[in-house]
C-alpha positions as CSV (number, residue, x, y, z in Angstrom):
1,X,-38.0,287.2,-47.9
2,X,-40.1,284.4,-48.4
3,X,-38.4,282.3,-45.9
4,X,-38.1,284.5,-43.5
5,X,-41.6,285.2,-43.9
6,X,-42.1,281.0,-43.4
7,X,-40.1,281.5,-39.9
8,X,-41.3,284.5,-38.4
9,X,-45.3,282.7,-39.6
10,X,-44.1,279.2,-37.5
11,X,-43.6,281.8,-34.3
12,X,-47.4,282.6,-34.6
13,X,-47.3,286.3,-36.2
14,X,-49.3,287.5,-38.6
15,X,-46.9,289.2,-41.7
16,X,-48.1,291.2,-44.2
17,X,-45.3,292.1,-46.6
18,X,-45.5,293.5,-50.5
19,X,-43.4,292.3,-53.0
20,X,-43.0,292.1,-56.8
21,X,-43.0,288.5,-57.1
22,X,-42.3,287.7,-60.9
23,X,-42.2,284.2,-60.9
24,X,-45.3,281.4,-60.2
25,X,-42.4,279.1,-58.2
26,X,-42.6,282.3,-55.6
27,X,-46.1,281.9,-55.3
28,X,-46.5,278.0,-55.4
29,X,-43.5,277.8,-52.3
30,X,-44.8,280.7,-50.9
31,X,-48.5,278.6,-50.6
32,X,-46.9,275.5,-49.7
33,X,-44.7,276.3,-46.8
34,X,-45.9,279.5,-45.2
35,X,-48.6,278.7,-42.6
36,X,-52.2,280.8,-43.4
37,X,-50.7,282.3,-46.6
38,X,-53.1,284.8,-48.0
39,X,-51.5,286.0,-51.7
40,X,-53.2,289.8,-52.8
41,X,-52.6,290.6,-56.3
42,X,-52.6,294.2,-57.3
43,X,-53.5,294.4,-61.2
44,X,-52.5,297.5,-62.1
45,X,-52.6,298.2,-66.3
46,X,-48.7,299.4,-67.6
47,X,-50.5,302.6,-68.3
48,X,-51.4,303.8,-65.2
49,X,-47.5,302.2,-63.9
50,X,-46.6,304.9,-66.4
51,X,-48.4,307.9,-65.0
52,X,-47.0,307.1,-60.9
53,X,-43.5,306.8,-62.4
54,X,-42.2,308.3,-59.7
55,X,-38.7,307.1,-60.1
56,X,-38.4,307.9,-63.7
57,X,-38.5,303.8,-64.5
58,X,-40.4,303.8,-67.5
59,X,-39.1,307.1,-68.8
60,X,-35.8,305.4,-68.5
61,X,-37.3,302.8,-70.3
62,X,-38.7,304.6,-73.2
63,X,-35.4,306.4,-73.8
64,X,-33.2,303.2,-73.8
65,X,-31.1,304.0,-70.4
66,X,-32.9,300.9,-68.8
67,X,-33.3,297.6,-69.1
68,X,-34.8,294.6,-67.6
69,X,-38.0,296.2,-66.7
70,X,-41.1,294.0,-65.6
71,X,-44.0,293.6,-67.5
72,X,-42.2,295.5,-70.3
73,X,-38.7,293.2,-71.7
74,X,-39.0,291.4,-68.4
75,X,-41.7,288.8,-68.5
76,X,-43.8,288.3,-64.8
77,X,-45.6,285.3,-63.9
78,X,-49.4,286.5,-62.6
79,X,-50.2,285.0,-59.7
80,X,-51.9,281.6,-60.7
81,X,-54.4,281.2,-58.1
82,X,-54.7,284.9,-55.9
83,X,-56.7,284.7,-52.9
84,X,-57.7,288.0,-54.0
85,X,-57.3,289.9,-56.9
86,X,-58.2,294.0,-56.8
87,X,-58.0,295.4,-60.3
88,X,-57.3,299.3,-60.5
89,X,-60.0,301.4,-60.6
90,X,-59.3,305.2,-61.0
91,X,-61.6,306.6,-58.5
92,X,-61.7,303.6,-55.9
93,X,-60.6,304.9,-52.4
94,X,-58.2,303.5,-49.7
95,X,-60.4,302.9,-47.1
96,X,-62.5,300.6,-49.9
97,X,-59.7,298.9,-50.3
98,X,-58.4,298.2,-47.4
99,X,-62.5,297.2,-46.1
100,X,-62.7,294.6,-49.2
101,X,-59.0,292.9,-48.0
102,X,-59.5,292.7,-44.4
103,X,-63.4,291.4,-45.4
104,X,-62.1,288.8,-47.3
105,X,-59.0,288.2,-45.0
106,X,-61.6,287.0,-42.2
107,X,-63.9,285.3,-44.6
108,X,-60.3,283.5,-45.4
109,X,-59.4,282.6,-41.3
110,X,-63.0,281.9,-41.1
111,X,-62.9,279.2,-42.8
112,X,-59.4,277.6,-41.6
113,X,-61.0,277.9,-37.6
């Protein structure tokens, strides 16, 4: 994905994309070769992971029919140097979200103009 990102970027679109990207050499080629790369990191605590669990991963887990799961046997890289980092926060909304990332989003192409 990441170098596909890298071409469709060198056309002169804007990507957004989400990924779980476990390991710092995603995000050190990711900076290096993908024009205007803007990395958000999503720090959400195991426990609330837990509660989504919408596709049974970490109740899986717990009962030994899976393996390999990040953050729990699987060891992830955090991102080492995150434009922007948004920590969970129960009662936060969307649209507060989403106003802090495209703030700091133009703050970010502010600065490269």
């Amino acid at each position: 994905y990441s170098r596909l990102c890298r071409m469709i970027s060198a056309q002169g679109f804007d990507i957004v994309i989400a990924t779980i990207s476990l390991f710092n050499e995603v995000h050190r080629w990711n900076r290096a070769h993908i024009n205007n790369y803007f990395e958000i990191y999503l720090n959400v605590p195991v426990s609330e992971l837990r509660r989504r669990d919408s596709k049974q991963i970490y109740s899986r887990y717990n009962e030994g029919k899976l393996a390999n799961v990040a953050g729990l046997d699987l060891p992830i890289d955090e991102p080492y140097a995150a434009d922007l980092v948004l920590k969970f926060e129960k009662n936060r909304s969307t649209e507060s979200i989403i106003a802090e990332i495209l703030n700091k989003i133009n703050l970010h192409n502010t600065k490269l103009e």
